[in-house]
N, C-alpha and C positions, 0 to 999 in steps of 0.2 A: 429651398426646393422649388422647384418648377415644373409642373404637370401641361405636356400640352397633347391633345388629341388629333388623329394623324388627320396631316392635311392642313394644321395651325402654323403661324408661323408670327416669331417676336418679328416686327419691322426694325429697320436699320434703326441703329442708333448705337450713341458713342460711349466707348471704352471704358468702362467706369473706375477703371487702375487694373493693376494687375486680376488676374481673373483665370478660373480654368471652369471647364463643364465636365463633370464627370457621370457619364450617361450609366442611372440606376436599370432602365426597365427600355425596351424600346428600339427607336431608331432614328436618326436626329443627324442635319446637316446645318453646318456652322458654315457659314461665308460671308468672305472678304469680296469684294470688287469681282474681277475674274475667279477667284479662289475659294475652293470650299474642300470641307475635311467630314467627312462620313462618321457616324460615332456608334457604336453597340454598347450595348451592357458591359463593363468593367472598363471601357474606354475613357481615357481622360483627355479630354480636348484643352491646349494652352487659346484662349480668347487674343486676337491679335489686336492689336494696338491702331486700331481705325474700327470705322465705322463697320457695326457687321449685324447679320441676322443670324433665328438660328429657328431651323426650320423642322418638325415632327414625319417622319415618314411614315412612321408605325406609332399608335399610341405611345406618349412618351414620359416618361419622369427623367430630372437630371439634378444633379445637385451643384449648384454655382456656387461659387468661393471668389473673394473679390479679396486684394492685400490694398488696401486706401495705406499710403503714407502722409502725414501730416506735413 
């Protein structure tokens, strides 16, 4: 779980394998390069396969799920 307060934001950084954000409380933008995807409460964000941030708009909680293969 991940609490960021608005106006925080994770810096860029890489893919850690599969991965989704499922936004518990809040309001939270994920982005790619040019690209970014808005997320609210019951939203579940798939983390894209490059380098990305992910940014608090409104007080936020999110729950990150990572699938590592061996």
């Amino acid at each position: 779980m991940i609490a960021l307060t608005a106006g925080q934001m994770l810096s860029e950084h890489e893919n850690p394998g599969e991965a989704t954000v499922h936004v518990l409380h809040g309001w939270v933008r994920l982005g790619a390069g040019e690209m970014s995807w808005d997320g609210v409460p019951g939203d579940l964000l798939i983390v894209p396969d490059r380098r990305h941030t992910l940014e608090a708009l409104e007080d936020a909680a999110v729950l990150l799920t990572v699938a590592k293969h061996s």
